[in-house]
TIVO-2410 file (N, C-alpha, C; in nm, 3 decimals):
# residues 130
REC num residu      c1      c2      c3 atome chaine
REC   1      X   5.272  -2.664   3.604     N      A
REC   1      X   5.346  -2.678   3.479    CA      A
REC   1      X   5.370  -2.825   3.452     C      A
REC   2      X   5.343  -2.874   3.324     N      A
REC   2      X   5.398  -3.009   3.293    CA      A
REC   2      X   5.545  -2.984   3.205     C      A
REC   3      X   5.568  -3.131   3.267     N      A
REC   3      X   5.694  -3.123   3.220    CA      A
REC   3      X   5.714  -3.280   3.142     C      A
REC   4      X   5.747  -3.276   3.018     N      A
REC   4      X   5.779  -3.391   2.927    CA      A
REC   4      X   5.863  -3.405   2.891     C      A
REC   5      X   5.937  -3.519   2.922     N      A
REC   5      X   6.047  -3.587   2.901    CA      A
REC   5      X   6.117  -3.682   2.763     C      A
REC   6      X   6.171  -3.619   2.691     N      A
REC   6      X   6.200  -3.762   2.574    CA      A
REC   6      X   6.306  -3.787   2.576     C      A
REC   7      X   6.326  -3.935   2.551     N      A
REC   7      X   6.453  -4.007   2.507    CA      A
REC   7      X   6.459  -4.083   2.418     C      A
REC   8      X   6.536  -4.126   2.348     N      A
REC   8      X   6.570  -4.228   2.191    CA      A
REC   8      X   6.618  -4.248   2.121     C      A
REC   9      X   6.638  -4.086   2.089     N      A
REC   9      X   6.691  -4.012   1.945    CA      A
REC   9      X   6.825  -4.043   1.927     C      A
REC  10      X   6.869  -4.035   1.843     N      A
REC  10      X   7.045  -4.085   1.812    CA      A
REC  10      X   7.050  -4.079   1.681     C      A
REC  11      X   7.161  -4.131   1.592     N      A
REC  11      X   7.158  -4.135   1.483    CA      A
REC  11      X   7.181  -4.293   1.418     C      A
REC  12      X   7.112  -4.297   1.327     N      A
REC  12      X   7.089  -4.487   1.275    CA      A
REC  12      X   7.126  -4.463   1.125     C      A
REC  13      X   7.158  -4.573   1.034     N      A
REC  13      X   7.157  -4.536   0.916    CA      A
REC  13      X   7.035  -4.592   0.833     C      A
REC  14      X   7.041  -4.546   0.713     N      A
REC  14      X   6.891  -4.550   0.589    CA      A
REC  14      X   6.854  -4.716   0.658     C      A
REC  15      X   6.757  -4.702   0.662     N      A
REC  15      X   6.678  -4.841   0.686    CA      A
REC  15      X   6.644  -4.873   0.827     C      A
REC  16      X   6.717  -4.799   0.910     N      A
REC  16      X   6.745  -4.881   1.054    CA      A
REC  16      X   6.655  -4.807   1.109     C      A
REC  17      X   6.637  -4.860   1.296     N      A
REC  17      X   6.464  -4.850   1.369    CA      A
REC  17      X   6.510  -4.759   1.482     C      A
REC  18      X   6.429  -4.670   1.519     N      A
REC  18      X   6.462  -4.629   1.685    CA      A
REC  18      X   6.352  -4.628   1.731     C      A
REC  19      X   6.340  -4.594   1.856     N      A
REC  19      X   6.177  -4.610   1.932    CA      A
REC  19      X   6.195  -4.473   2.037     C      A
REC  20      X   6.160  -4.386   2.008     N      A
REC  20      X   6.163  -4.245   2.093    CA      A
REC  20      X   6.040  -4.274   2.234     C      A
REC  21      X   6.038  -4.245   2.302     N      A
REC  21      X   5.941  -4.245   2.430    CA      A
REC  21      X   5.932  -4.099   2.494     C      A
REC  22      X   5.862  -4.074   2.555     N      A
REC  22      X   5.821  -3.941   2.605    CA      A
REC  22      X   5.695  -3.967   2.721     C      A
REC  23      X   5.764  -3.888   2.872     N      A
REC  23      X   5.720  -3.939   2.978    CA      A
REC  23      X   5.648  -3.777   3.025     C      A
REC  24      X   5.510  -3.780   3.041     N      A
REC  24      X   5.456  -3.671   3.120    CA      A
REC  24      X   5.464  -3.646   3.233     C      A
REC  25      X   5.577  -3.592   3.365     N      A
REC  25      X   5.586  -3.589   3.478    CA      A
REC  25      X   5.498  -3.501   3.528     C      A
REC  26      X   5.427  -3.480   3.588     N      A
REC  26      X   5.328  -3.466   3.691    CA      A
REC  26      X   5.227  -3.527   3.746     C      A
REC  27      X   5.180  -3.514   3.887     N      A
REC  27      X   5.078  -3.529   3.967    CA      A
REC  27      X   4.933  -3.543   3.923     C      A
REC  28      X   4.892  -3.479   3.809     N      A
REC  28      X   4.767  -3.482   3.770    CA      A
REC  28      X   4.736  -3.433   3.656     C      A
REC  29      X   4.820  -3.446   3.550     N      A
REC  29      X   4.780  -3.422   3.396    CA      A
REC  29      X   4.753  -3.562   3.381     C      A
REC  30      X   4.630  -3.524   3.311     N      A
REC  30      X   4.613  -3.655   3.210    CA      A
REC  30      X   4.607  -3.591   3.018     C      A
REC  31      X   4.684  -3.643   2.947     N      A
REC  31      X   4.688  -3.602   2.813    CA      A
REC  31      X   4.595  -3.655   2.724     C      A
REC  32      X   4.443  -3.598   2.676     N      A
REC  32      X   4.387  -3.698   2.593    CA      A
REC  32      X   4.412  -3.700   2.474     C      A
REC  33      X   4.513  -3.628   2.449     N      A
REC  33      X   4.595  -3.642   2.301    CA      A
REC  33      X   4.726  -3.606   2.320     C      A
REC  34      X   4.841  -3.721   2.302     N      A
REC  34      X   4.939  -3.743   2.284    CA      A
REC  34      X   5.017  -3.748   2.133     C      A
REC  35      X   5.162  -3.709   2.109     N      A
REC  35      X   5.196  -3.724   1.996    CA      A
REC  35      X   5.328  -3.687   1.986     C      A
REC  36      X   5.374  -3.669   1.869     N      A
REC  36      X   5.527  -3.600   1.822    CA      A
REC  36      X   5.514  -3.526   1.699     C      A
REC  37      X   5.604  -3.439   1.706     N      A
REC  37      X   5.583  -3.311   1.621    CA      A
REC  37      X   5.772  -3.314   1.563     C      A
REC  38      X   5.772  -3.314   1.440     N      A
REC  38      X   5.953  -3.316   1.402    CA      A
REC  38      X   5.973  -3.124   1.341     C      A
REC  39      X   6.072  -3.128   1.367     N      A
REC  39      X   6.113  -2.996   1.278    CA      A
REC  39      X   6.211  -3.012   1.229     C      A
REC  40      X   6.353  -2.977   1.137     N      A
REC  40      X   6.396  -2.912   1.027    CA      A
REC  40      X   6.437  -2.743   1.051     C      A
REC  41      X   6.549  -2.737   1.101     N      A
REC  41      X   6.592  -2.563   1.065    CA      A
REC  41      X   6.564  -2.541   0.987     C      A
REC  42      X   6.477  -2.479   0.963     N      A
REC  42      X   6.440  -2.331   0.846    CA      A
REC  42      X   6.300  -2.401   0.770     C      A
REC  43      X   6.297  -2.502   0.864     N      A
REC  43      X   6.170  -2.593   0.779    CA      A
REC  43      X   6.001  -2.580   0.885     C      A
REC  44      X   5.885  -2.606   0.804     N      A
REC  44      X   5.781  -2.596   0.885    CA      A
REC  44      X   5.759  -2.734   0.971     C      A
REC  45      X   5.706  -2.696   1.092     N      A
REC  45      X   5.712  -2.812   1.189    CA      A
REC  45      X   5.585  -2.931   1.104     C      A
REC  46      X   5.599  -3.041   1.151     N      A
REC  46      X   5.498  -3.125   1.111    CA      A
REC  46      X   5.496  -3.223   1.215     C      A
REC  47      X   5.361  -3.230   1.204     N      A
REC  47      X   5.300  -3.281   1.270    CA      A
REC  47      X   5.301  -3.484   1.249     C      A
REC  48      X   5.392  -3.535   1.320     N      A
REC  48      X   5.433  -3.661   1.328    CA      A
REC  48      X   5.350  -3.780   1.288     C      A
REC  49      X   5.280  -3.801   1.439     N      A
REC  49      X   5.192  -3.868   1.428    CA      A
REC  49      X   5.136  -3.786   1.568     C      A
REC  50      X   4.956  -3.887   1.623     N      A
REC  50      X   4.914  -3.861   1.737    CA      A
REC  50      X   4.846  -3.987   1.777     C      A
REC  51      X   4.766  -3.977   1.946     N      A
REC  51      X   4.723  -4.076   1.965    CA      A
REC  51      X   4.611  -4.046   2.059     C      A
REC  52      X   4.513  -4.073   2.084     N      A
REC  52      X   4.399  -4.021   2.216    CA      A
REC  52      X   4.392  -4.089   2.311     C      A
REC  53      X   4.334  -4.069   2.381     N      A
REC  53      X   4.323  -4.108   2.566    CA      A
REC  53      X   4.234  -4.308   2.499     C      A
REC  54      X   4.201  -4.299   2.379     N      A
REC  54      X   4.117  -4.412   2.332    CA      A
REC  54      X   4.199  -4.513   2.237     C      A
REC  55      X   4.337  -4.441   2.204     N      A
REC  55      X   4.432  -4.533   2.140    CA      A
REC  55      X   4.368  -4.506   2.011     C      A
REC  56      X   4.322  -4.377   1.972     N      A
REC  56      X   4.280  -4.361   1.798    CA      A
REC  56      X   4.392  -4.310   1.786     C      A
REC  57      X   4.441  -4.342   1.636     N      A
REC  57      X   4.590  -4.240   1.593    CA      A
REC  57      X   4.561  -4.225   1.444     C      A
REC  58      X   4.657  -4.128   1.461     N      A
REC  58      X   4.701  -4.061   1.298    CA      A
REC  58      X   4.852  -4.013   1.265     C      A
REC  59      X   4.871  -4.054   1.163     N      A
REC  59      X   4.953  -4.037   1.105    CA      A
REC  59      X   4.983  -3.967   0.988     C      A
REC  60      X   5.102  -3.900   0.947     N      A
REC  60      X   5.158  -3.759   0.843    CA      A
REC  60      X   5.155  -3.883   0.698     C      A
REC  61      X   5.106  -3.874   0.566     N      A
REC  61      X   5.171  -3.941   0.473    CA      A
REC  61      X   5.323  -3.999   0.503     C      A
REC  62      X   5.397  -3.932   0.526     N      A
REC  62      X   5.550  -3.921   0.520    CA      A
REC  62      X   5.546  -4.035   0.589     C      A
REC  63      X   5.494  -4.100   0.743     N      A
REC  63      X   5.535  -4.194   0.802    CA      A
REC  63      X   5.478  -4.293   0.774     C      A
REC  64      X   5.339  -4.267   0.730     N      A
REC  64      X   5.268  -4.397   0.744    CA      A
REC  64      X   5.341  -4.546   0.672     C      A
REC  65      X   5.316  -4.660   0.771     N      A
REC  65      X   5.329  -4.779   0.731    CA      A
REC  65      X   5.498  -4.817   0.781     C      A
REC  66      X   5.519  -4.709   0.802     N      A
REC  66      X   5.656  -4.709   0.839    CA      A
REC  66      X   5.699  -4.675   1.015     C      A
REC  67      X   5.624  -4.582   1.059     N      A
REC  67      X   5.627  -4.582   1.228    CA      A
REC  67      X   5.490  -4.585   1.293     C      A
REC  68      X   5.532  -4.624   1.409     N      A
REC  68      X   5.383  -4.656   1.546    CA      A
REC  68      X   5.411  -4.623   1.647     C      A
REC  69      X   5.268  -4.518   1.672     N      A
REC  69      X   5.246  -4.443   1.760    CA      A
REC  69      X   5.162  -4.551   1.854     C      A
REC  70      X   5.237  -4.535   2.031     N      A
REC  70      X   5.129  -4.602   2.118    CA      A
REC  70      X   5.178  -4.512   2.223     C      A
REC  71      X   5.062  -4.540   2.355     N      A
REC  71      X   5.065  -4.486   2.463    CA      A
REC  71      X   5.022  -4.597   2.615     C      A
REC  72      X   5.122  -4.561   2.695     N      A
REC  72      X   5.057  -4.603   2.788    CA      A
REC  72      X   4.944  -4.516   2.928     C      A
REC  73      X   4.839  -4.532   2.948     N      A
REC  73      X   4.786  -4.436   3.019    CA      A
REC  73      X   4.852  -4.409   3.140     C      A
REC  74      X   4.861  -4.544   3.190     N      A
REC  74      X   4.867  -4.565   3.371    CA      A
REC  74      X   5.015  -4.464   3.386     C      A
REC  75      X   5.067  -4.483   3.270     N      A
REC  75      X   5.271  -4.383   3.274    CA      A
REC  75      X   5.240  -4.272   3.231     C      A
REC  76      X   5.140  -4.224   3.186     N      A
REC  76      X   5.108  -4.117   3.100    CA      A
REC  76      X   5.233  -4.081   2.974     C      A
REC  77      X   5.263  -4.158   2.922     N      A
REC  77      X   5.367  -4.174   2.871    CA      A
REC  77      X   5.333  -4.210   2.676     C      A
REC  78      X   5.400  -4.189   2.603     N      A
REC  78      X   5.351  -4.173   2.490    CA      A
REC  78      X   5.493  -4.227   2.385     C      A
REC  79      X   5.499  -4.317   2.320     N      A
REC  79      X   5.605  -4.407   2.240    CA      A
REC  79      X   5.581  -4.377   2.032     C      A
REC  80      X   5.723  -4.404   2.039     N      A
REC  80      X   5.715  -4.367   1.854    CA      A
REC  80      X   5.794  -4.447   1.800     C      A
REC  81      X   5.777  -4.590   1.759     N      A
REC  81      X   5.851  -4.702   1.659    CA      A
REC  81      X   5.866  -4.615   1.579     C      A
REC  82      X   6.003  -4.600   1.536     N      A
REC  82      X   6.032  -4.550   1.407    CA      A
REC  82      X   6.110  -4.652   1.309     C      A
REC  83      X   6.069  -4.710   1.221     N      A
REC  83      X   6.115  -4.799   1.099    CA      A
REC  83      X   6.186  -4.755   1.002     C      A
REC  84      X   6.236  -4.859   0.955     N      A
REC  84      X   6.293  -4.831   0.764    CA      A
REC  84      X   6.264  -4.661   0.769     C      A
REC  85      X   6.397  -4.600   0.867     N      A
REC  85      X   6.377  -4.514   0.887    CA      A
REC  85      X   6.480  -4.444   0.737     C      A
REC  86      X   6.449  -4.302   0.674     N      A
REC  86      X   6.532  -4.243   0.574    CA      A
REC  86      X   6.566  -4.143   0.569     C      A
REC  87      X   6.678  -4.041   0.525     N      A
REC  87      X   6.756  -3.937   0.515    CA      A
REC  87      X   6.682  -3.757   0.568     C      A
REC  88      X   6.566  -3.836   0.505     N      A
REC  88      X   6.459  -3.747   0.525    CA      A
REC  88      X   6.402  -3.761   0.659     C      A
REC  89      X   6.402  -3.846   0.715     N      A
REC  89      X   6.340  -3.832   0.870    CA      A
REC  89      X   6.440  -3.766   0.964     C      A
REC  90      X   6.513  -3.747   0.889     N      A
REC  90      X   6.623  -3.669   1.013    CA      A
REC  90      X   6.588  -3.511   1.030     C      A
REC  91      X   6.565  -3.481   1.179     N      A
REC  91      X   6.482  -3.381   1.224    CA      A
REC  91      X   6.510  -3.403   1.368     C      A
REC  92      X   6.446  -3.271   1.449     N      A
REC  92      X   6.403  -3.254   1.606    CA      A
REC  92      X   6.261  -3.277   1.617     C      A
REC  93      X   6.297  -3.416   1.703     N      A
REC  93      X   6.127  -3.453   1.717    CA      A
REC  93      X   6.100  -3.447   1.865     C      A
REC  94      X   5.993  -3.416   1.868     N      A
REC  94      X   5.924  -3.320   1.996    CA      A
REC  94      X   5.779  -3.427   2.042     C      A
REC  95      X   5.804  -3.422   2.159     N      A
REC  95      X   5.603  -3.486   2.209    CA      A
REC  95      X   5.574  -3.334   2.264     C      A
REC  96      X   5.447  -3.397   2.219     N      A
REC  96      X   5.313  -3.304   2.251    CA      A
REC  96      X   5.213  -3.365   2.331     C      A
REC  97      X   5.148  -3.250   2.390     N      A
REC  97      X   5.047  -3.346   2.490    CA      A
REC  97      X   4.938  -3.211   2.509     C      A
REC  98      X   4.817  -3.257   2.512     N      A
REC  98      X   4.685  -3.157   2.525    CA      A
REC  98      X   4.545  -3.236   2.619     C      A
REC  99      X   4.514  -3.159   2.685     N      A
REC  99      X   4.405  -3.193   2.779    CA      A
REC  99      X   4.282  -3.242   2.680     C      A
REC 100      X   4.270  -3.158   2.569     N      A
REC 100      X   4.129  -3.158   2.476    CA      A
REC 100      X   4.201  -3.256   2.363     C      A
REC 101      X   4.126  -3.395   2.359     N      A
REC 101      X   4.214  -3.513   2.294    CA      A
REC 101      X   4.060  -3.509   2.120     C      A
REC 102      X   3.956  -3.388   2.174     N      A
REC 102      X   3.875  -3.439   2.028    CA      A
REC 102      X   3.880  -3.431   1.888     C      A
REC 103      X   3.995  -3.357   1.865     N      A
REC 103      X   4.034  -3.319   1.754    CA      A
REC 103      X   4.190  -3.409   1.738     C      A
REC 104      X   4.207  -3.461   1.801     N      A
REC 104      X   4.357  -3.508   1.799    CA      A
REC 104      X   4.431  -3.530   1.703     C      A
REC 105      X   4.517  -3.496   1.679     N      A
REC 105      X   4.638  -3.493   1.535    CA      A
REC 105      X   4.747  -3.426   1.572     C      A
REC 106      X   4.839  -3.492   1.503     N      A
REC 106      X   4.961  -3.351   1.521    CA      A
REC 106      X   4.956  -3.274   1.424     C      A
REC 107      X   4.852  -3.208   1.359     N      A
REC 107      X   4.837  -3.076   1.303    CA      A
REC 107      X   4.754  -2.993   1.421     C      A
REC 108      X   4.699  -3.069   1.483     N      A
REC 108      X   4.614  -3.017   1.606    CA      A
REC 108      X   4.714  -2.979   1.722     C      A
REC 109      X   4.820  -3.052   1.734     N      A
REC 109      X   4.908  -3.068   1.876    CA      A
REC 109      X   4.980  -2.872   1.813     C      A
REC 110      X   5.013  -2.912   1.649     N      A
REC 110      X   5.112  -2.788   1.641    CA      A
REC 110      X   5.021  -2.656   1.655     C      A
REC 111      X   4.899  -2.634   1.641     N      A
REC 111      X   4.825  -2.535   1.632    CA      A
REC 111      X   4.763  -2.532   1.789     C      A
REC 112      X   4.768  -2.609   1.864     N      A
REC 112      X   4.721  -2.617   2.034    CA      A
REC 112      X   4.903  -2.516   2.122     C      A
REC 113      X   4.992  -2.567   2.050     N      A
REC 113      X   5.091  -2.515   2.080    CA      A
REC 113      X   5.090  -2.362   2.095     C      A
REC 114      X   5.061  -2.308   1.922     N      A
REC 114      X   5.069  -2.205   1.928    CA      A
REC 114      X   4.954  -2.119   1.971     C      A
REC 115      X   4.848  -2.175   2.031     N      A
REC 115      X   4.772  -2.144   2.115    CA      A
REC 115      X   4.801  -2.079   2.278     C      A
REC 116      X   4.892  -2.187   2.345     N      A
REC 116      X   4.906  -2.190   2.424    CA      A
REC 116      X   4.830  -2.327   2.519     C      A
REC 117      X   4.782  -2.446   2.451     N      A
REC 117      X   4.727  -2.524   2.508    CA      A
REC 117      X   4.763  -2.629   2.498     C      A
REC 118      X   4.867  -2.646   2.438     N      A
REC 118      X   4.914  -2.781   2.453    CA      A
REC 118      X   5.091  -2.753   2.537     C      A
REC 119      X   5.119  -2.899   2.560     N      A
REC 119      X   5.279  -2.861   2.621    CA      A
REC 119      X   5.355  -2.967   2.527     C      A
REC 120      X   5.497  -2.887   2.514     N      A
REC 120      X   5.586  -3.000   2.424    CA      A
REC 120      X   5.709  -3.009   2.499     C      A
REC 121      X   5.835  -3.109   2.485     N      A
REC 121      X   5.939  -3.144   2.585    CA      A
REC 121      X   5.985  -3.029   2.509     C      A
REC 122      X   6.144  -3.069   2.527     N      A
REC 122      X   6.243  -2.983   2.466    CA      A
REC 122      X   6.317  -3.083   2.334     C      A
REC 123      X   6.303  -3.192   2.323     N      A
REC 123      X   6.332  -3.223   2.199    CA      A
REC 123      X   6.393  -3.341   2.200     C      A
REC 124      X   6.403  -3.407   2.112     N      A
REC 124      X   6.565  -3.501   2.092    CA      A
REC 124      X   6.537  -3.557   1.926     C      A
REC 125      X   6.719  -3.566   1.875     N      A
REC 125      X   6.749  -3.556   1.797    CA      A
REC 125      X   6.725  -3.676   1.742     C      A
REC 126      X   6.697  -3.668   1.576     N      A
REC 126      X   6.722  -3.838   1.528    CA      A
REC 126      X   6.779  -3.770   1.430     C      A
REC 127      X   6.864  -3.875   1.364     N      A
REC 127      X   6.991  -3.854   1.259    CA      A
REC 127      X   6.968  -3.966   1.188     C      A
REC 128      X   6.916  -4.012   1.061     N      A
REC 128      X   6.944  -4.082   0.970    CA      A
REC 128      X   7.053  -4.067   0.863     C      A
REC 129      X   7.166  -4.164   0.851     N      A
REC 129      X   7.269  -4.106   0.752    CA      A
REC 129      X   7.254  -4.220   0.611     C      A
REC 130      X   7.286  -4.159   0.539     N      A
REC 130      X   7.299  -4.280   0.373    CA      A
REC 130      X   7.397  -4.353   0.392     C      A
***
């Protein structure tokens, strides 16, 4: 079983930055697609951003230009600059992590999920207030 770890989340107000991180603990996963996935009670999950074992990424409209996705391999570990962050980014944001990095996206991470092939932590909160 893997087990993923995040920390970051808090609450900032309209404009302000956090940097979420998310640590893959085990012995021998390697993730060739890394990412974060936000949700919204009563809302559909979306798919954040992602990143591959090659440092290709993608990003949701909603974030682009505004947060950055990186990873480190050697930590197996996977990071999310979040910027000129707004009202609207406030959500439960989740890492994701999948063995099969060729399709990589977090529309891919949320549909590997409900597969059963990808693994996600348990969450942490970000709070943007006006």
């Amino acid at each position: 079983h893997v087990q993923l770890v995040e920390s970051g989340g808090g609450s900032v107000q309209d404009g302000g930055s956090l940097r979420l991180s998310c640590a893959a603990r085990t012995g021998t996963f390697r993730s060739a697609c890394m990412g974060w996935i936000r949700q919204v009670s009563g809302k559909e999950r979306e798919g954040v951003a992602s990143i591959d074992s090659d440092g290709e990424t993608t990003y949701a409209d909603s974030v682009k230009g505004r947060f950055i996705i990186s990873r480190d391999n050697a930590k197996n570990s996977v990071y999310l600059q979040m910027n000129s962050l707004k009202p609207e980014d406030t959500a439960m944001y989740f890492c994701a992590a999948a063995h099969d990095g060729r399709y990589c996206s977090g529309g891919y991470l949320i549909r590997a999920q409900e597969r059963g092939t990808a693994y996600r932590g348990q969450g942490t909160q970000v709070t943007v207030t006006s």
